[in-house]
N, C-alpha and C positions, 0 to 999 in steps of 0.2 A: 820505760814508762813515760806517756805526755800527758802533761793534766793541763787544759784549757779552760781562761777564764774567761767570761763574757760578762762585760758592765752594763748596764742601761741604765747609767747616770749621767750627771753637765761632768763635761770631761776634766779630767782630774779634781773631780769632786769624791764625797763620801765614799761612793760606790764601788770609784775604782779606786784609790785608796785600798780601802778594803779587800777588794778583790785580788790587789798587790800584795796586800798582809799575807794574804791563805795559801799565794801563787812562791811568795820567798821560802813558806814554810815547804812546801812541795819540794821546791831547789833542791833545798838546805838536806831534803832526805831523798834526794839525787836524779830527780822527775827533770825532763826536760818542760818546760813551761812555755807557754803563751796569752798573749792579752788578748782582746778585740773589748775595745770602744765599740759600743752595737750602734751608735747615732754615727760614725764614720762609714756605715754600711748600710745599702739601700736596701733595705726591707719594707716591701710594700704589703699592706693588708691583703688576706682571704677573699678573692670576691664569691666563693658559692659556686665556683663555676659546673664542680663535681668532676674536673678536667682528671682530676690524678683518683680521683675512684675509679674513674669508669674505664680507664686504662688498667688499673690494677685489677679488675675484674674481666676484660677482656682478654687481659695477656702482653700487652702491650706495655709493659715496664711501667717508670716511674715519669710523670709527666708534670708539666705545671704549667697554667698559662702563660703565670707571669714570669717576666724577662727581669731579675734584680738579681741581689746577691747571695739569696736563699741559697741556691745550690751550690755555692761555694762554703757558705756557712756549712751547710748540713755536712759536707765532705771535710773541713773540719772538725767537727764534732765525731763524727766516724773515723775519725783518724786517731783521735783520742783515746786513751783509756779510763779519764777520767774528766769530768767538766762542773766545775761552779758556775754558776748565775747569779748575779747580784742586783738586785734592780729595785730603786726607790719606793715607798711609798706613798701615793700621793691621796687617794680615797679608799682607804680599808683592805683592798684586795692590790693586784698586780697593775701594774704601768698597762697603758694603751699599745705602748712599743712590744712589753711583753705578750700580751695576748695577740697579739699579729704572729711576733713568733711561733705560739704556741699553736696557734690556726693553720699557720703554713706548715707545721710539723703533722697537725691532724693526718687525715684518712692517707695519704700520699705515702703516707711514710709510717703507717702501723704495720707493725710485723704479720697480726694476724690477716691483714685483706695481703700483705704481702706476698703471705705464705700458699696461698690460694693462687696469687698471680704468677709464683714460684711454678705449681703444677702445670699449669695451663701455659706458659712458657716453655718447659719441656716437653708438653703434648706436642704443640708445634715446633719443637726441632731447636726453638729458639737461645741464646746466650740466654746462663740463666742469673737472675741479679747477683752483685757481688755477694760474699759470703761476709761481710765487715757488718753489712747494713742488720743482720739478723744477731749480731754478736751484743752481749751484756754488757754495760759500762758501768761504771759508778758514775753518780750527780748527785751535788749539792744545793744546795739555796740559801740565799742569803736576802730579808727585807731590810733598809733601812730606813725608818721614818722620823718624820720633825715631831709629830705627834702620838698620840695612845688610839688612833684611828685605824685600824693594823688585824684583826681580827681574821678579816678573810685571806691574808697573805697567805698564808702557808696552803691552804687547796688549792688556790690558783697557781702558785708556782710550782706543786706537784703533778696537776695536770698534763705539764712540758711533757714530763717522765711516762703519760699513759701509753704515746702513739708508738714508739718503738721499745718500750719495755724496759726503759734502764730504770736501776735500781737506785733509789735517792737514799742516800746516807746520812746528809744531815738535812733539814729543813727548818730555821729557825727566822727569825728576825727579832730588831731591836726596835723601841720605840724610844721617843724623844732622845733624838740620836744627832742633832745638828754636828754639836761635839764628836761623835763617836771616837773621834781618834786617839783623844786626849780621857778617855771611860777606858781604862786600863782591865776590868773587866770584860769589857767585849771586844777588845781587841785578845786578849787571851783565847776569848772564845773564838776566834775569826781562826785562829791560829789553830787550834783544836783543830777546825772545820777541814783546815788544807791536811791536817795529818789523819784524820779519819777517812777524808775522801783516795789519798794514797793509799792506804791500808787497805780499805775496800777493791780498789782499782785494781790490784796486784792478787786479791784472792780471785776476785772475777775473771782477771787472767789466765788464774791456774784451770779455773774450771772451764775456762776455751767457751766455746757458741751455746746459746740455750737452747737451740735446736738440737743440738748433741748432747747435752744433757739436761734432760727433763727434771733432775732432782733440782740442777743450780734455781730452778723458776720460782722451788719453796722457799729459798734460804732468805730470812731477813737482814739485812746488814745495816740497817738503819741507827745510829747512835746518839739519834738528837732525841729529846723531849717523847718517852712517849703517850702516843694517843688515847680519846676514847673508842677508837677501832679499834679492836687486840690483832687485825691484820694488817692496816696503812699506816697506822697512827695517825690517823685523820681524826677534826676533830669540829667537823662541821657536817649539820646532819640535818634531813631534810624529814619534817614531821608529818606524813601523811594525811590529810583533813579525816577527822571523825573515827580517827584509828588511833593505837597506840602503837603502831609500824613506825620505825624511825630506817631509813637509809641513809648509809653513808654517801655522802656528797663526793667523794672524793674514786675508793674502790666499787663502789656500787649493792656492797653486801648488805641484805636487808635484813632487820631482826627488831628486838627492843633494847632503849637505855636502862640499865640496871644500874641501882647501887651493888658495888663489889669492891669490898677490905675499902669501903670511905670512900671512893670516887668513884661515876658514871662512866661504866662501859657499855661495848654493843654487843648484847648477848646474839648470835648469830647460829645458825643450826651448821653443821662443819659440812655436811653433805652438799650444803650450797657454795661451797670455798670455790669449787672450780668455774664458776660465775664471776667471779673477781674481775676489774678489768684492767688490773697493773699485772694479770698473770697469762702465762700463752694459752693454758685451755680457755682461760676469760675469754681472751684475744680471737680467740679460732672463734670460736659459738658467735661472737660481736661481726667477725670477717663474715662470715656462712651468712648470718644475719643482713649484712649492706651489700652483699653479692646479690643477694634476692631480692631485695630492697629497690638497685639500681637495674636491677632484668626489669622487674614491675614497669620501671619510670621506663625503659627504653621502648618498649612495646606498648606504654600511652603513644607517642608520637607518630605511631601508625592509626593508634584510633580516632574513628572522625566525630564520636561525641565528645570526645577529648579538645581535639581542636575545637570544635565549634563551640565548647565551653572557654577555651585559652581567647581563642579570639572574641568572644562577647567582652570578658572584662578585661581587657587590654582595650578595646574601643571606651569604656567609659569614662575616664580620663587620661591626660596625658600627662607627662610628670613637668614638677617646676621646672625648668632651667637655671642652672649655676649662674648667679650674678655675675661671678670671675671671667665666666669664659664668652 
Protein backbone atom coordinates (compact mmCIF):
# COMPACT_ATOMS: atom_id res chain seq x y z
CA UNK A 1 0.00 0.00 0.00
CA UNK A 2 1.31 3.96 -0.83
CA UNK A 3 -0.56 6.71 0.45
CA UNK A 4 0.65 10.09 -0.84
CA UNK A 5 0.68 13.39 0.63
CA UNK A 6 0.44 16.64 -1.20
CA UNK A 7 0.65 20.16 0.87
CA UNK A 8 -0.14 23.41 -0.56
CA UNK A 9 1.26 25.40 2.29
CA UNK A 10 4.76 27.85 3.02
CA UNK A 11 6.97 24.92 3.18
CA UNK A 12 7.39 23.42 6.37
CA UNK A 13 4.58 25.26 7.72
CA UNK A 14 1.04 24.09 9.20
CA UNK A 15 0.15 22.16 6.14
CA UNK A 16 2.93 20.07 5.81
CA UNK A 17 3.25 19.49 9.37
CA UNK A 18 0.17 18.08 9.29
CA UNK A 19 0.18 16.30 6.32
CA UNK A 20 3.52 14.50 8.10
CA UNK A 21 1.21 13.87 11.17
CA UNK A 22 -1.55 11.58 8.88
CA UNK A 23 1.61 10.37 6.51
CA UNK A 24 3.77 8.83 10.04
CA UNK A 25 0.34 7.31 11.06
CA UNK A 26 0.04 5.64 7.55
CA UNK A 27 4.05 4.22 8.16
CA UNK A 28 3.44 3.23 11.48
CA UNK A 29 0.33 0.75 9.85
CA UNK A 30 2.88 -0.20 7.32
CA UNK A 31 1.97 2.01 4.08
CA UNK A 32 4.86 2.99 2.10
CA UNK A 33 4.57 7.00 2.26
CA UNK A 34 5.32 10.00 0.34
CA UNK A 35 5.46 14.00 0.61
CA UNK A 36 5.12 16.60 -2.36
CA UNK A 37 5.55 20.31 -1.38
CA UNK A 38 3.02 21.30 -4.37
CA UNK A 39 4.80 24.98 -4.52
CA UNK A 40 8.15 22.82 -5.47
CA UNK A 41 6.09 21.81 -8.46
CA UNK A 42 5.17 23.70 -11.60
CA UNK A 43 1.77 23.63 -11.92
CA UNK A 44 0.44 26.01 -14.22
CA UNK A 45 -3.30 27.19 -14.46
CA UNK A 46 -6.30 25.65 -16.96
CA UNK A 47 -6.22 27.88 -19.91
CA UNK A 48 -9.82 26.57 -21.51
CA UNK A 49 -8.11 25.29 -24.26
CA UNK A 50 -10.56 22.16 -24.50
CA UNK A 51 -7.11 20.44 -25.75
CA UNK A 52 -7.72 17.19 -23.56
CA UNK A 53 -11.62 17.10 -24.19
CA UNK A 54 -11.34 17.08 -27.55
CA UNK A 55 -8.79 14.48 -27.77
CA UNK A 56 -10.75 12.35 -25.43
CA UNK A 57 -13.54 12.52 -27.53
CA UNK A 58 -11.87 11.84 -30.79
CA UNK A 59 -9.86 8.87 -29.52
CA UNK A 60 -6.67 10.37 -29.30
CA UNK A 61 -5.85 9.63 -25.54
CA UNK A 62 -4.88 11.93 -22.91
CA UNK A 63 -3.60 15.40 -24.00
CA UNK A 64 -2.65 18.65 -22.35
CA UNK A 65 -1.32 21.70 -23.71
CA UNK A 66 0.62 22.65 -21.12
CA UNK A 67 4.13 21.55 -20.67
CA UNK A 68 4.58 21.52 -16.50
CA UNK A 69 4.51 18.99 -14.04
CA UNK A 70 1.00 17.92 -14.09
CA UNK A 71 1.56 14.81 -15.63
CA UNK A 72 4.12 13.66 -13.41
CA UNK A 73 1.78 14.54 -10.53
CA UNK A 74 -1.12 12.85 -11.83
CA UNK A 75 1.15 9.57 -12.52
CA UNK A 76 1.79 9.91 -8.91
CA UNK A 77 -1.37 10.10 -7.63
CA UNK A 78 -2.21 6.79 -9.97
CA UNK A 79 0.44 5.12 -8.49
CA UNK A 80 -1.12 5.58 -5.13
CA UNK A 81 -3.54 3.82 -3.27
CA UNK A 82 -4.44 6.29 -1.30
CA UNK A 83 -3.90 10.34 -1.22
CA UNK A 84 -4.38 13.42 1.26
CA UNK A 85 -4.50 16.95 0.38
CA UNK A 86 -3.79 19.56 2.63
CA UNK A 87 -4.10 22.98 1.58
CA UNK A 88 -4.60 26.31 3.61
CA UNK A 89 -7.20 28.55 4.01
CA UNK A 90 -7.07 31.73 2.74
CA UNK A 91 -10.80 33.10 1.70
CA UNK A 92 -13.54 30.67 2.72
CA UNK A 93 -13.10 27.93 0.06
CA UNK A 94 -9.74 26.25 -1.46
CA UNK A 95 -6.22 28.09 -2.24
CA UNK A 96 -5.66 29.53 -5.99
CA UNK A 97 -2.96 26.65 -6.17
CA UNK A 98 -5.67 24.34 -5.40
CA UNK A 99 -8.14 25.11 -7.92
CA UNK A 100 -5.42 25.07 -10.82
CA UNK A 101 -5.05 21.56 -9.50
CA UNK A 102 -8.45 20.72 -9.54
CA UNK A 103 -9.01 22.32 -13.23
CA UNK A 104 -6.11 20.42 -14.66
CA UNK A 105 -7.72 17.22 -13.19
CA UNK A 106 -11.07 18.41 -14.93
CA UNK A 107 -12.36 16.93 -18.28
CA UNK A 108 -8.79 15.34 -19.25
CA UNK A 109 -8.83 13.09 -16.87
CA UNK A 110 -12.64 12.08 -15.87
CA UNK A 111 -13.23 8.60 -16.19
CA UNK A 112 -16.59 9.10 -17.85
CA UNK A 113 -15.26 11.16 -21.25
CA UNK A 114 -12.52 8.59 -20.66
CA UNK A 115 -14.44 5.75 -20.92
CA UNK A 116 -15.96 6.79 -24.18
CA UNK A 117 -12.37 7.59 -25.42
CA UNK A 118 -11.57 4.04 -24.16
CA UNK A 119 -14.14 2.73 -27.12
CA UNK A 120 -13.33 4.80 -29.73
CA UNK A 121 -9.47 3.78 -29.19
CA UNK A 122 -10.26 0.39 -29.72
CA UNK A 123 -12.42 1.14 -32.82
CA UNK A 124 -9.27 2.35 -34.27
CA UNK A 125 -7.09 -0.59 -33.39
CA UNK A 126 -5.43 1.89 -30.89
CA UNK A 127 -3.25 1.06 -27.28
CA UNK A 128 -5.94 1.29 -25.01
CA UNK A 129 -5.37 3.81 -21.76
CA UNK A 130 -3.78 2.25 -19.04
CA UNK A 131 -6.02 0.33 -16.68
CA UNK A 132 -4.61 2.28 -13.19
CA UNK A 133 -6.19 5.63 -14.53
CA UNK A 134 -9.90 3.98 -14.24
CA UNK A 135 -9.13 2.21 -10.81
CA UNK A 136 -10.77 3.66 -7.30
CA UNK A 137 -8.50 5.31 -4.78
CA UNK A 138 -9.21 6.58 -1.52
CA UNK A 139 -8.65 10.68 -0.73
CA UNK A 140 -8.64 12.79 1.92
CA UNK A 141 -8.85 16.48 2.75
CA UNK A 142 -7.57 18.51 5.03
CA UNK A 143 -8.29 22.68 5.47
CA UNK A 144 -6.38 24.59 7.73
CA UNK A 145 -7.31 28.15 8.55
CA UNK A 146 -6.11 31.33 10.70
CA UNK A 147 -9.54 32.16 10.93
CA UNK A 148 -13.49 31.01 11.16
CA UNK A 149 -13.66 32.09 7.18
CA UNK A 150 -13.68 28.35 6.14
CA UNK A 151 -17.19 27.37 5.11
CA UNK A 152 -16.75 26.78 1.46
CA UNK A 153 -13.72 24.40 2.10
CA UNK A 154 -14.99 21.20 2.12
CA UNK A 155 -16.99 21.42 -1.65
CA UNK A 156 -14.15 22.80 -3.06
CA UNK A 157 -11.71 20.32 -1.99
CA UNK A 158 -14.17 17.60 -2.78
CA UNK A 159 -14.41 18.71 -6.24
CA UNK A 160 -10.46 17.22 -6.84
CA UNK A 161 -12.44 13.75 -6.29
CA UNK A 162 -15.28 14.36 -9.08
CA UNK A 163 -13.00 14.01 -12.44
CA UNK A 164 -11.66 10.45 -11.91
CA UNK A 165 -14.01 9.19 -9.42
CA UNK A 166 -11.99 8.49 -6.13
CA UNK A 167 -13.76 8.08 -3.23
CA UNK A 168 -12.91 10.86 -0.22
CA UNK A 169 -13.02 9.34 3.13
CA UNK A 170 -12.38 12.15 5.22
CA UNK A 171 -13.18 15.77 4.30
CA UNK A 172 -12.68 18.09 7.29
CA UNK A 173 -10.93 21.32 8.18
CA UNK A 174 -9.84 23.37 11.16
CA UNK A 175 -10.32 26.93 11.88
CA UNK A 176 -8.33 29.29 13.84
CA UNK A 177 -5.47 26.95 13.46
CA UNK A 178 -2.21 29.14 13.52
CA UNK A 179 -1.22 26.80 16.47
CA UNK A 180 -2.63 23.61 15.21
CA UNK A 181 0.23 21.60 16.19
CA UNK A 182 0.32 22.47 19.60
CA UNK A 183 -4.41 21.80 19.62
CA UNK A 184 -3.87 18.20 20.72
CA UNK A 185 -7.31 17.74 19.37
CA UNK A 186 -6.67 18.07 15.90
CA UNK A 187 -3.73 16.70 15.86
CA UNK A 188 -5.66 13.43 17.08
CA UNK A 189 -7.82 14.19 14.50
CA UNK A 190 -5.05 14.50 11.74
CA UNK A 191 -4.08 11.16 12.82
CA UNK A 192 -7.60 9.57 12.48
CA UNK A 193 -7.49 10.99 8.98
CA UNK A 194 -4.13 8.98 7.98
CA UNK A 195 -5.71 5.70 9.66
CA UNK A 196 -9.15 6.10 8.02
CA UNK A 197 -7.63 6.85 4.55
CA UNK A 198 -5.40 3.34 5.02
CA UNK A 199 -8.43 1.60 5.88
CA UNK A 200 -10.26 2.82 2.92
CA UNK A 201 -7.30 2.39 0.47
CA UNK A 202 -6.96 -1.47 1.33
CA UNK A 203 -10.77 -2.17 0.98
CA UNK A 204 -10.81 -0.42 -2.36
CA UNK A 205 -7.94 -2.61 -3.23
CA UNK A 206 -9.90 -5.66 -2.60
CA UNK A 207 -12.61 -4.60 -4.81
CA UNK A 208 -9.90 -3.96 -7.76
CA UNK A 209 -11.28 -1.43 -10.80
CA UNK A 210 -14.76 0.14 -10.84
CA UNK A 211 -15.19 -0.61 -14.11
CA UNK A 212 -15.11 -4.27 -12.98
CA UNK A 213 -17.22 -3.87 -10.41
CA UNK A 214 -20.11 -1.71 -10.78
CA UNK A 215 -21.42 -2.46 -6.95
CA UNK A 216 -17.91 -0.87 -5.52
CA UNK A 217 -19.20 2.78 -7.38
CA UNK A 218 -22.34 2.60 -4.44
CA UNK A 219 -20.28 1.84 -1.49
CA UNK A 220 -19.85 4.99 0.81
CA UNK A 221 -16.49 5.00 2.82
CA UNK A 222 -16.66 8.26 3.94
CA UNK A 223 -15.88 8.73 7.85
CA UNK A 224 -15.76 12.31 8.45
CA UNK A 225 -18.65 14.70 9.47
CA UNK A 226 -21.67 13.76 7.88
CA UNK A 227 -23.62 15.94 5.51
CA UNK A 228 -26.92 17.54 4.60
CA UNK A 229 -26.55 15.30 1.42
CA UNK A 230 -27.50 11.76 2.59
CA UNK A 231 -25.30 10.93 -0.64
CA UNK A 232 -21.84 13.33 -0.72
CA UNK A 233 -22.23 14.70 2.55
CA UNK A 234 -22.05 17.88 1.13
CA UNK A 235 -23.20 20.64 2.73
CA UNK A 236 -23.41 23.36 0.39
CA UNK A 237 -26.52 23.94 -1.80
CA UNK A 238 -27.52 26.08 -4.37
CA UNK A 239 -31.33 27.56 -3.98
CA UNK A 240 -33.01 27.80 -7.04
CA UNK A 241 -34.64 31.64 -7.49
CA UNK A 242 -38.48 31.45 -6.99
CA UNK A 243 -38.41 27.59 -6.22
CA UNK A 244 -38.18 25.63 -3.35
CA UNK A 245 -35.53 23.21 -5.35
CA UNK A 246 -32.45 23.23 -3.43
CA UNK A 247 -29.11 21.31 -5.40
CA UNK A 248 -26.42 20.06 -4.13
CA UNK A 249 -23.30 22.13 -5.04
CA UNK A 250 -21.12 19.47 -4.61
CA UNK A 251 -22.98 15.69 -6.37
CA UNK A 252 -25.45 17.58 -8.36
CA UNK A 253 -28.61 15.70 -6.87
CA UNK A 254 -31.68 17.86 -6.89
CA UNK A 255 -34.51 17.71 -4.28
CA UNK A 256 -35.69 19.87 -1.19
CA UNK A 257 -33.92 20.76 2.46
CA UNK A 258 -36.01 19.00 4.97
CA UNK A 259 -36.06 18.98 8.68
CA UNK A 260 -35.29 15.16 9.60
CA UNK A 261 -34.75 13.71 13.47
CA UNK A 262 -33.60 17.84 14.17
CA UNK A 263 -31.22 18.60 11.18
CA UNK A 264 -31.63 19.65 7.42
CA UNK A 265 -31.31 17.21 5.00
CA UNK A 266 -31.78 16.82 1.08
CA UNK A 267 -34.68 14.82 0.48
CA UNK A 268 -33.92 13.55 -3.14
CA UNK A 269 -36.15 11.09 -5.21
CA UNK A 270 -33.62 7.85 -5.32
CA UNK A 271 -34.57 7.11 -9.06
CA UNK A 272 -32.42 10.25 -9.70
CA UNK A 273 -29.21 8.75 -7.77
CA UNK A 274 -27.68 7.58 -11.06
CA UNK A 275 -27.43 11.38 -12.01
CA UNK A 276 -24.84 11.85 -9.18
CA UNK A 277 -21.73 13.11 -10.49
CA UNK A 278 -19.06 11.54 -7.94
CA UNK A 279 -20.66 8.11 -9.53
CA UNK A 280 -19.69 6.30 -13.04
CA UNK A 281 -23.40 6.28 -14.47
CA UNK A 282 -23.27 10.04 -13.24
CA UNK A 283 -20.02 10.11 -15.04
CA UNK A 284 -21.19 8.36 -18.33
CA UNK A 285 -24.55 10.47 -18.93
CA UNK A 286 -21.92 13.81 -18.00
CA UNK A 287 -19.23 12.05 -20.80
CA UNK A 288 -22.15 11.31 -23.51
CA UNK A 289 -23.27 14.83 -22.54
CA UNK A 290 -19.45 16.82 -23.51
CA UNK A 291 -18.98 14.46 -26.38
CA UNK A 292 -22.07 16.07 -28.00
CA UNK A 293 -21.37 19.19 -26.70
CA UNK A 294 -17.71 19.26 -28.18
CA UNK A 295 -19.11 17.65 -31.90
CA UNK A 296 -21.64 20.92 -31.77
CA UNK A 297 -18.41 23.40 -31.22
CA UNK A 298 -16.19 21.42 -33.84
CA UNK A 299 -18.72 21.80 -36.78
CA UNK A 300 -19.32 25.65 -35.72
CA UNK A 301 -15.72 26.23 -37.28
CA UNK A 302 -16.80 25.14 -40.55
CA UNK A 303 -19.84 27.47 -40.44
CA UNK A 304 -19.56 30.74 -42.08
CA UNK A 305 -22.13 32.53 -39.91
CA UNK A 306 -20.27 31.37 -37.18
CA UNK A 307 -17.05 32.91 -38.34
CA UNK A 308 -18.53 35.97 -39.57
CA UNK A 309 -19.92 36.30 -36.09
CA UNK A 310 -16.38 35.26 -34.22
CA UNK A 311 -14.72 37.75 -36.41
CA UNK A 312 -17.16 40.78 -35.85
CA UNK A 313 -16.53 40.79 -32.09
CA UNK A 314 -12.88 39.93 -32.07
CA UNK A 315 -12.51 43.29 -34.38
CA UNK A 316 -14.23 45.36 -31.66
CA UNK A 317 -11.69 45.63 -29.39
CA UNK A 318 -8.47 44.49 -28.71
CA UNK A 319 -7.19 43.28 -25.23
CA UNK A 320 -4.96 45.45 -22.76
CA UNK A 321 -1.32 44.41 -22.83
CA UNK A 322 0.60 43.11 -19.66
CA UNK A 323 2.57 45.98 -18.28
CA UNK A 324 5.29 43.18 -17.30
CA UNK A 325 5.86 42.10 -20.75
Amino acid sequence: MKILGISLGTKNGNNDTMCRVALEEAKEMGCDIEFIHLFDWNIKPCTGCVACSRALVMGKGMVCSQKDDFAALYEKMTDSDGILVVDPIFESGGTGMFHNLMDRMGPGHDTGLMLGCQAKMMEQGKEPLPMKYFKQRAISFLGIGGSDWAVRTETDHAMLAMSPGWKVVDNDYFSWSKDVLMQDDKVARVKEIGRNLVEAAKDIEERNLMIMDPENDKLDYFKGHKGACPHCHGNNFYIHPDTNEAECELCGLKGELVMMDGALRLKFDPATLHHAHDILSGKALHGQDIFENEGRLMNLFKDETFKARKAHYTSVCEPTPSPSK
